[in-house]
Backbone bond lengths (Angstrom), bond angles and torsions (degrees), N, CA, C in turn:
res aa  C-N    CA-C-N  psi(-1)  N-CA   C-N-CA  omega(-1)  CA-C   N-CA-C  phi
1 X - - - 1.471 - - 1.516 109.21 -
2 X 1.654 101.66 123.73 1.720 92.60 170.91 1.288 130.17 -64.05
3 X 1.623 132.02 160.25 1.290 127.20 173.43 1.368 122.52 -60.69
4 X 1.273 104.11 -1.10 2.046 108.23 168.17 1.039 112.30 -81.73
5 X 1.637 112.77 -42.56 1.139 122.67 177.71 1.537 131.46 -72.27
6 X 1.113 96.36 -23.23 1.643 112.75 151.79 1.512 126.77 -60.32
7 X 1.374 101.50 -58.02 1.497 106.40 -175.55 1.784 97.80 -61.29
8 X 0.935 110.64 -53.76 1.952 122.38 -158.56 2.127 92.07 -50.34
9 X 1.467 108.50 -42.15 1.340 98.80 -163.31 1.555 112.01 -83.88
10 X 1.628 96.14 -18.92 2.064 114.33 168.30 1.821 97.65 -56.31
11 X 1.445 98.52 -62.45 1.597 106.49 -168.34 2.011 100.36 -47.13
12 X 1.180 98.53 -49.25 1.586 103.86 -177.28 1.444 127.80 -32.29
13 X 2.129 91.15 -50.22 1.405 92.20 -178.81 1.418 105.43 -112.22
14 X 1.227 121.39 13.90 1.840 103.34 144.39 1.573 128.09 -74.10
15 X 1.393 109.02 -37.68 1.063 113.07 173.92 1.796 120.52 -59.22
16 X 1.547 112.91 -33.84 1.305 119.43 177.79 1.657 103.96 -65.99
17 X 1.285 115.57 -51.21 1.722 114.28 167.78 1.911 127.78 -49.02
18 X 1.630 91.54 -34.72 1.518 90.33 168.52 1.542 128.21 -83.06
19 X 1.772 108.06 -2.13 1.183 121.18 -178.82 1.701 91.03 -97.12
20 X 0.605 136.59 -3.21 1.620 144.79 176.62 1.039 104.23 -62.67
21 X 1.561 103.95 -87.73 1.301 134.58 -155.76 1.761 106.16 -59.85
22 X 1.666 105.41 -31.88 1.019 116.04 171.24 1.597 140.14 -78.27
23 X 0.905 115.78 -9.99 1.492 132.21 176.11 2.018 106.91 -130.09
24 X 1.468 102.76 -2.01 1.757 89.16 -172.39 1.458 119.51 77.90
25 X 1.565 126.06 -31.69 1.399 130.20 -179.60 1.579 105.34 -91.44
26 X 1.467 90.51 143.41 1.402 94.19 162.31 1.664 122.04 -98.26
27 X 1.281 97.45 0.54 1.625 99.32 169.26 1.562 96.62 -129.31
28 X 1.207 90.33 116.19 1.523 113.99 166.73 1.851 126.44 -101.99
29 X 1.313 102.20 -35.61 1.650 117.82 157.01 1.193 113.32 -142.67
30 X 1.734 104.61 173.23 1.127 104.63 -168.42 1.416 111.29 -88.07
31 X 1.445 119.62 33.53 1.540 125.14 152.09 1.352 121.49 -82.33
32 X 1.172 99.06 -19.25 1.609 123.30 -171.03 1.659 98.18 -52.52
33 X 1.553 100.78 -71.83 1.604 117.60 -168.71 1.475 95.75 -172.28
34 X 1.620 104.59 96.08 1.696 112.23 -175.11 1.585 111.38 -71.25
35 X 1.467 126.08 -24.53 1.512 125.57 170.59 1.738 100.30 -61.84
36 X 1.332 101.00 -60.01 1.591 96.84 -165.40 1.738 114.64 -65.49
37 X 0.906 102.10 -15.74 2.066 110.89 167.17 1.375 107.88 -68.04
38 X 1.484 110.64 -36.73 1.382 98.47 -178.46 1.274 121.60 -82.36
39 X 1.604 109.08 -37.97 1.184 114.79 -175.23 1.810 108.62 -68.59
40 X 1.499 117.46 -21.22 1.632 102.05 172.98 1.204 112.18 -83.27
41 X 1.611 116.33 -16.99 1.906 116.78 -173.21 1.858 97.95 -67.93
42 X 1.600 104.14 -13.09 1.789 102.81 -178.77 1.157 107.41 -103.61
43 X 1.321 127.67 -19.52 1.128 117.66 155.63 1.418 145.00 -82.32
44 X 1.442 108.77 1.39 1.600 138.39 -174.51 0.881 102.38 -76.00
45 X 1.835 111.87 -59.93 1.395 129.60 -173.68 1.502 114.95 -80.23
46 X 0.854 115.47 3.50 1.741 133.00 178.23 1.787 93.98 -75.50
47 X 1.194 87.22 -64.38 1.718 117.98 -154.01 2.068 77.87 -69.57
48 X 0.872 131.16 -70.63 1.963 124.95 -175.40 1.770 99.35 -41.65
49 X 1.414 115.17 -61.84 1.680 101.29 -169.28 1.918 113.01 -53.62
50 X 1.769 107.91 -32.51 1.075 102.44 -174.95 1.780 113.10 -69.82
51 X 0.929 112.22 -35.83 1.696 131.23 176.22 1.657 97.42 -57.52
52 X 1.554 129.51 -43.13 1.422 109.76 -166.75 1.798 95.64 -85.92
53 X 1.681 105.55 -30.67 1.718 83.27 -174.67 1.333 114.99 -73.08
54 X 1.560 130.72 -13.84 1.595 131.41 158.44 1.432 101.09 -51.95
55 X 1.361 129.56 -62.73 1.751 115.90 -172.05 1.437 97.92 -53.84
56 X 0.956 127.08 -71.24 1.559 121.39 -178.57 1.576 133.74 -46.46
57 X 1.372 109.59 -24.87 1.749 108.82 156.70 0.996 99.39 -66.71
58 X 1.692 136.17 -48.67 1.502 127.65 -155.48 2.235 108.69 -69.90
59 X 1.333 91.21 -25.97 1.371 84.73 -175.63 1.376 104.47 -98.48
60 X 1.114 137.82 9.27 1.203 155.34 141.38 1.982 117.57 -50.84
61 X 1.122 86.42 -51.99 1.432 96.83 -171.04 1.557 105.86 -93.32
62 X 1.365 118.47 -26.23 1.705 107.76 163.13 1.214 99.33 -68.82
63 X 0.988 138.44 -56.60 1.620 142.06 164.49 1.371 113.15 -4.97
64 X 1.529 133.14 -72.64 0.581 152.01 107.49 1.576 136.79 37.82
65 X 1.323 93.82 -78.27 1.574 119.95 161.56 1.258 113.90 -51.58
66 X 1.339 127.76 -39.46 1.542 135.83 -127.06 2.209 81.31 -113.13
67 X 1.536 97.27 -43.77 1.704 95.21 171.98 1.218 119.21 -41.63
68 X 2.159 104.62 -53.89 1.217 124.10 -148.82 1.972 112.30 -81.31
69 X 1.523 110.21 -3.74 0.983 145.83 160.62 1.358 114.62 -81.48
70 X 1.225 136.44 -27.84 1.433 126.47 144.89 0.955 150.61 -90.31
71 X 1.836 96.15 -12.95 1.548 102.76 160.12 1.044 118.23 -88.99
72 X 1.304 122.74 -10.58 1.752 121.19 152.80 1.589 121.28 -56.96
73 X 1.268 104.83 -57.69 1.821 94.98 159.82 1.485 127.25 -66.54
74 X 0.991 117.45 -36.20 1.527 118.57 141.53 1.592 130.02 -16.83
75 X 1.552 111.60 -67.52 1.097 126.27 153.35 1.579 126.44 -37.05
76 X 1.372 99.05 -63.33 1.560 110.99 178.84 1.800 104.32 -34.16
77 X 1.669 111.25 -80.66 1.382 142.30 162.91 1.601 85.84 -4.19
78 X 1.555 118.74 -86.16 1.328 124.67 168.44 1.615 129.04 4.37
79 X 1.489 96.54 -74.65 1.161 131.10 -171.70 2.032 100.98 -54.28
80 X 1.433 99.38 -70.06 1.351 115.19 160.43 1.353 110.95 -12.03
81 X 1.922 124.97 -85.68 0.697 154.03 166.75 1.665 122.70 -7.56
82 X 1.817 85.70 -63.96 1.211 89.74 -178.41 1.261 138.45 -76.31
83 X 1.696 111.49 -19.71 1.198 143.18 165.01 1.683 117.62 -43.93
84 X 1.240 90.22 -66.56 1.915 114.54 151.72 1.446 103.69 -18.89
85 X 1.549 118.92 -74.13 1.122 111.28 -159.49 1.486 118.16 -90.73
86 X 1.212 133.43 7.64 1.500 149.67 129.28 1.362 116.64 -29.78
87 X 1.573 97.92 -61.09 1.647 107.15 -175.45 1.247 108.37 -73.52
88 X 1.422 137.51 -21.01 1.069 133.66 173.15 1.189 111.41 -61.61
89 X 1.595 116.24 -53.48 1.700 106.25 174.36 1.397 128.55 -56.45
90 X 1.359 115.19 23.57 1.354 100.28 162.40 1.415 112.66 -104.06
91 X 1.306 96.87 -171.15 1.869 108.98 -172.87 1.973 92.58 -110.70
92 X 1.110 102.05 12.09 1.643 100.34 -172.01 1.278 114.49 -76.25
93 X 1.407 124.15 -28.67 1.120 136.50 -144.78 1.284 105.33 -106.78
94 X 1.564 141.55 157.52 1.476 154.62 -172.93 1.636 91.39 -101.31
95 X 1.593 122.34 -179.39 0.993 137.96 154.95 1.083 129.89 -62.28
96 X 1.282 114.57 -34.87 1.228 133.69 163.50 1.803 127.43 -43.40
97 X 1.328 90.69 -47.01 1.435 121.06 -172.79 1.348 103.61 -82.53
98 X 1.448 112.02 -34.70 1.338 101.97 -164.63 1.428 103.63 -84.81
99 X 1.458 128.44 -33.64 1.630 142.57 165.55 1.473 94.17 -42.56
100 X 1.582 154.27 -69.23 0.930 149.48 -101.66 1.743 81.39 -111.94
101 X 1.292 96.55 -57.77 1.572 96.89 -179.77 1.583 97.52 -59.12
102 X 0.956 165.14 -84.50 1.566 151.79 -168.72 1.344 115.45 -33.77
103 X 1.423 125.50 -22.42 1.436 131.86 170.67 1.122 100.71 -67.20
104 X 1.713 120.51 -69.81 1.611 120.09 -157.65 1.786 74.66 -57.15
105 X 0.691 154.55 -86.07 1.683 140.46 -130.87 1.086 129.84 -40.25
106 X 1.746 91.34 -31.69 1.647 106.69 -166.09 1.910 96.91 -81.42
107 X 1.617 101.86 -22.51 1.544 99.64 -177.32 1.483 93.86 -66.04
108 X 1.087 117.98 -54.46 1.864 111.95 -158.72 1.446 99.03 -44.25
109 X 1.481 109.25 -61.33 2.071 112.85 -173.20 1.332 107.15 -36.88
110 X 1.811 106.36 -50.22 1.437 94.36 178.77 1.598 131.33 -61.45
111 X 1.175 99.44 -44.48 1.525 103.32 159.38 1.348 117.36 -33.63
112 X 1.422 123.77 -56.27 1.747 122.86 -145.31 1.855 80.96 -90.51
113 X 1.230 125.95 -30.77 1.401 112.08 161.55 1.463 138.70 -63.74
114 X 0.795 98.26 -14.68 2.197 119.80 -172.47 1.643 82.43 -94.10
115 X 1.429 129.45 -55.33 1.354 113.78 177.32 1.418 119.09 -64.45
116 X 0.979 133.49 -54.93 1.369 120.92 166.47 1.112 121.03 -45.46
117 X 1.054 132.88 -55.60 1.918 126.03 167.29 1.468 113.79 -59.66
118 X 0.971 121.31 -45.12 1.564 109.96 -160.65 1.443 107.87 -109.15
119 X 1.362 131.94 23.53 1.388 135.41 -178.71 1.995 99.77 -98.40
120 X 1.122 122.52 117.00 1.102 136.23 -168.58 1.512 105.54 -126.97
121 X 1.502 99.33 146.11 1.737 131.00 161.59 1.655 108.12 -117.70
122 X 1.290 110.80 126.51 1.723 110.58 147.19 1.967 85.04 61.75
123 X 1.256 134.97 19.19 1.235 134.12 171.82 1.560 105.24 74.54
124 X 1.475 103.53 -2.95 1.950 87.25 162.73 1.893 110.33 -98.45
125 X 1.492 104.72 169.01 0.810 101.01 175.24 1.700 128.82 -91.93
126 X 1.325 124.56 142.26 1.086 133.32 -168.48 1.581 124.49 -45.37
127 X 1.682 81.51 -63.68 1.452 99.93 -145.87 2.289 96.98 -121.32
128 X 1.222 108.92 101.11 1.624 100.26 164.21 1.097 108.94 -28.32
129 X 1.866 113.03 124.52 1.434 122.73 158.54 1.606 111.99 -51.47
130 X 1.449 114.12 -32.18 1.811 105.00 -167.13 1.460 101.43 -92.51
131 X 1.452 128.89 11.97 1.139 103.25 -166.71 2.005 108.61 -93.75
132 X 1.459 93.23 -9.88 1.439 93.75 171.90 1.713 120.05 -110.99
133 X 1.138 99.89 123.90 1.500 122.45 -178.24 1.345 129.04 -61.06
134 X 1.333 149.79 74.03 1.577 148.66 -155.37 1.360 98.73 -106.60
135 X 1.330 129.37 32.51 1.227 109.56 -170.79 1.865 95.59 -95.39
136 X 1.132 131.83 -3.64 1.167 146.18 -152.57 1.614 117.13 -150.22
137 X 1.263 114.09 160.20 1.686 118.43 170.90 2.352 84.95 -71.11
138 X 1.228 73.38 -66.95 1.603 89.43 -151.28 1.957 106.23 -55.75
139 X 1.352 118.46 -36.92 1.256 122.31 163.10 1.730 106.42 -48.41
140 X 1.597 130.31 -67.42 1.114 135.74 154.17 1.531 107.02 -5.16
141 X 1.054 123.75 -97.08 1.779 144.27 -178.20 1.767 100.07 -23.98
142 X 1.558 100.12 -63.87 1.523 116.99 -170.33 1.484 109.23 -46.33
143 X 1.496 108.26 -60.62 1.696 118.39 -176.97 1.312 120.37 -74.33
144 X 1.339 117.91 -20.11 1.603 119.93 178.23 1.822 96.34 -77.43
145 X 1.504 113.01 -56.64 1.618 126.30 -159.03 2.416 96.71 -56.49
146 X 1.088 85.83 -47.98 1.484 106.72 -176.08 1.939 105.12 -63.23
147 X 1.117 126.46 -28.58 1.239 137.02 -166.22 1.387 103.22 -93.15
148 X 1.386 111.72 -79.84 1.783 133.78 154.09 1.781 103.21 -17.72
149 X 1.543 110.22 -72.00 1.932 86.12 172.18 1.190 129.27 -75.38
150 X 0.975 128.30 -6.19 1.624 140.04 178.24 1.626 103.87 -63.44
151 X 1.748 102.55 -55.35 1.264 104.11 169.57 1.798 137.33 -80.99
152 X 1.136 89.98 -6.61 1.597 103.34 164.84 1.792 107.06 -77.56
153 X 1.225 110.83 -43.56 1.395 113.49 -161.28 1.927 96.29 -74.68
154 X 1.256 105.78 -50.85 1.651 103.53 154.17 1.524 138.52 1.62
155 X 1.659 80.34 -78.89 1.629 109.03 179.61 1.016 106.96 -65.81
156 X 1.647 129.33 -43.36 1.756 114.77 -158.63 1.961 86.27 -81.33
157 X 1.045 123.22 -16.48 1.442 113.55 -168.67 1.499 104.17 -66.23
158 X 1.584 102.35 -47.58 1.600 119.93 178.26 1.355 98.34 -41.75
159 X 1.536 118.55 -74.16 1.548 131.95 178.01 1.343 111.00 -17.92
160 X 1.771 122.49 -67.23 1.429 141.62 -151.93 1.678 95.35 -82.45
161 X 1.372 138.07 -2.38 1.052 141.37 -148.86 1.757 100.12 -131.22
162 X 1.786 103.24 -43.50 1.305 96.56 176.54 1.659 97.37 -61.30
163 X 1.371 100.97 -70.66 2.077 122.97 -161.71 1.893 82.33 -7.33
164 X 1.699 103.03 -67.86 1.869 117.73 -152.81 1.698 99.08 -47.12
165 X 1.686 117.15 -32.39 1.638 106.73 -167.57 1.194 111.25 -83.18
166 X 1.624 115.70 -24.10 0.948 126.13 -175.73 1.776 121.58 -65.86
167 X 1.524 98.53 -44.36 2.083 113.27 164.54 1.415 88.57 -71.53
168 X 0.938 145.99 -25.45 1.627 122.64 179.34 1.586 110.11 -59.60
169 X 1.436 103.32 -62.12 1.612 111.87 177.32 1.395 123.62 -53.57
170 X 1.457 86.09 -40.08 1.938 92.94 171.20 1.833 127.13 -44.56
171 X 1.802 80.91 -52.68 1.466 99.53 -169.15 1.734 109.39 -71.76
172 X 1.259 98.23 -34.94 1.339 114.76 -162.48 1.643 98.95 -66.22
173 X 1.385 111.07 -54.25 1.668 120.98 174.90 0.915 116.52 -55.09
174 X 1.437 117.21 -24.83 2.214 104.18 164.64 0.801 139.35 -86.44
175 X 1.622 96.27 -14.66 1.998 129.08 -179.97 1.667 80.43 -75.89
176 X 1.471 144.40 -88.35 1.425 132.43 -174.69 1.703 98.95 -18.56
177 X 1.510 106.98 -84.73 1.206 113.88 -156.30 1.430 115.51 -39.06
178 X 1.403 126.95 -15.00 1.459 132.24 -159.55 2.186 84.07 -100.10
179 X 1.117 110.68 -43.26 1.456 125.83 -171.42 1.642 101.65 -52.48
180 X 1.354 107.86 -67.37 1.268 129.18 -157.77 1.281 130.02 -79.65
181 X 1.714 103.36 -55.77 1.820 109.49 169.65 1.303 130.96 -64.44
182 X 1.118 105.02 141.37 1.260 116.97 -177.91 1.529 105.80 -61.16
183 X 1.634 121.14 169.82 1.286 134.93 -170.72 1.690 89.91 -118.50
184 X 1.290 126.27 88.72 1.329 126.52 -158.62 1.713 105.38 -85.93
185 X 0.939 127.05 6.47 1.577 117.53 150.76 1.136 124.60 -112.22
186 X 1.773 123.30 -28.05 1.234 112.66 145.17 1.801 128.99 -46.29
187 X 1.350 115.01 -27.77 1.314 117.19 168.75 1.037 123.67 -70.50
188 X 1.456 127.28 -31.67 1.424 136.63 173.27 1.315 100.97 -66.72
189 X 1.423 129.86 -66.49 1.285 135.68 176.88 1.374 107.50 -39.14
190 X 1.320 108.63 -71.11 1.930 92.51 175.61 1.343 120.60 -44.16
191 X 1.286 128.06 -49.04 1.467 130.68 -177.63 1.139 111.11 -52.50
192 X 1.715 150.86 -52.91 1.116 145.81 110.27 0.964 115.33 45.09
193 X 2.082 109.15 -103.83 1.087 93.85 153.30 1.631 165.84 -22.68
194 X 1.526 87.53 -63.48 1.633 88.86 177.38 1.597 114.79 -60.95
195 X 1.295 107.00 -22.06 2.035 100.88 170.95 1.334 101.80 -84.18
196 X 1.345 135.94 -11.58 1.276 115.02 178.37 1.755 96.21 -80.75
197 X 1.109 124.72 -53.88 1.558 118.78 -179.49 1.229 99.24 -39.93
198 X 0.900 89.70 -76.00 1.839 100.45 -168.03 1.769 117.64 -23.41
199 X 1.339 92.54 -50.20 1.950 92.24 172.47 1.729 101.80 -68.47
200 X 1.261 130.95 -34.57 1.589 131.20 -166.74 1.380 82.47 -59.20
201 X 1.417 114.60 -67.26 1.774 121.65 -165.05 1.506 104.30 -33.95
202 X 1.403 104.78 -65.19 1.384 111.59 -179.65 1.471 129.03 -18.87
203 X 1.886 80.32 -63.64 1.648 92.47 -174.61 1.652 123.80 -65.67
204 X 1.534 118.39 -31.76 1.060 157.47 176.01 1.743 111.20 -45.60
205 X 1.552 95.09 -60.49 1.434 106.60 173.00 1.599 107.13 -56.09
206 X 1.471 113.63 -66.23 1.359 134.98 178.37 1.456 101.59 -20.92
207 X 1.242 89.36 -76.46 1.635 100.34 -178.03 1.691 127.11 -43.21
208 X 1.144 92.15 -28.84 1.871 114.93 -157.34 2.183 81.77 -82.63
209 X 1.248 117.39 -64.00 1.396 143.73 172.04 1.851 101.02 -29.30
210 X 1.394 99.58 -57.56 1.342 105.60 -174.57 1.752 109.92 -77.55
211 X 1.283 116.46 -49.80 1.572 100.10 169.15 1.209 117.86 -60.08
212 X 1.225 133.57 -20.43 1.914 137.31 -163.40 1.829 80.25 -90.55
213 X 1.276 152.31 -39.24 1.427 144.52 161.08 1.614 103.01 -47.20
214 X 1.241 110.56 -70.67 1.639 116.16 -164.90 2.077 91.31 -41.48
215 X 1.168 105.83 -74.67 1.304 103.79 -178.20 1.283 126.06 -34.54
216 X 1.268 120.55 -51.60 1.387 133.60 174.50 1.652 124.73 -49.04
217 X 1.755 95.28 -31.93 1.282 119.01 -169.28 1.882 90.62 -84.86
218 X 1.071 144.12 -67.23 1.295 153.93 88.83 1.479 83.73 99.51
219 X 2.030 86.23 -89.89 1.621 129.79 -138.85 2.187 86.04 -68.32
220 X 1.196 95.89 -41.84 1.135 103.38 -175.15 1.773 142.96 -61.90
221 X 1.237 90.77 -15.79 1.808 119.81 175.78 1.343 106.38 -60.69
């Protein structure tokens, strides 16, 4: 190998050490190590899909929230309701009374219906208008209680689903980091090196330059 060709492949790998030291990676292109570029460009993008399905459990689960907030007033309405029909069993009450109390009732249903339709996320709606039942005290109870755990059981799924994407990214980001970063005192140490060659080269050439003169000078006497 010529001494150009020496120096050019010295220059090569100092410069790869100062791209080290300089960015933290030891692969900077895919001259670097074209398997391991690929394998972090799949693990980069590993690590982005897991990051968008975390935003998306989370707006899932305010989502969620925003239901579990109406079937709590829902409930309330309920509560109302049922009270109503307590007071009905008495003998205390006139006709009058008893109509008036069946009115406020019919307000509560309407209520727990206006929440089901008009309770919104992100401008969609939450919660199916048919999924709650007012045709009844006890239908009421049934479709709210039945709805309310459906959506609890939901959420913790959301929960148990984020935690899993979340060790994905975790794990996945150290598997890169183990891929990718540089070993930053071994890099220094190499760099080191390669300037210590690099001045030997120097001198070497010099030298090599200066006897190919002596000779030259030599031929010429």
């Amino acid at each position: 190998m010529s001494i150009s060709s020496i120096n050019s492949y010295a220059q090569s790998n100092t410069a790869k050490y100062y791209r080290e030291l300089a960015s933290g990676k030891k692969i900077n292109s895919a001259a670097d190590d074209p398997a391991g570029l690929a394998k972090a460009e799949k693990m980069e993008a590993q690590i982005r899909q897991e990051q968008a399905k975390q935003r998306n459990y989370a707006m899932s689960q305010a989502k969620s929230n925003v239901a579990d907030a109406a079937y709590s007033g829902m409930a309330d309405y309920y509560q109302e309701i049922a009270a109503n029909d307590v007071m009905k069993g008495s003998d205390l009450y006139t006709a009058s009374d008893l109509a008036a109390i069946d009115l406020e009732s019919e307000y509560y249903a309407d209520g727990i219906s206006d929440l089901a339709s008009q309770t919104t996320y992100n401008t969609q709606q939450v919660i199916s208008s048919d999924s709650i039942d007012t045709s009844s005290s006890a239908a009421i109870y049934s479709s709210i209680s039945t709805a309310r755990s459906a959506n609890g059981a939901y959420y913790n799924a959301l929960s148990y689903a984020s935690k899993a994407s979340a060790i994905m990214a975790e794990n996945t980001t150290a598997a890169l980091s183990r891929t990718e970063d540089a070993d930053m005192g071994k890099s220094s140490i190499e760099l080191k090196k390669e300037q210590l060659l690099e001045r030997y080269r120097e001198q070497m050439q010099k030298r090599q330059e200066e006897e190919e003169k002596q000779r030259n000078a030599t031929l010429f006497m």
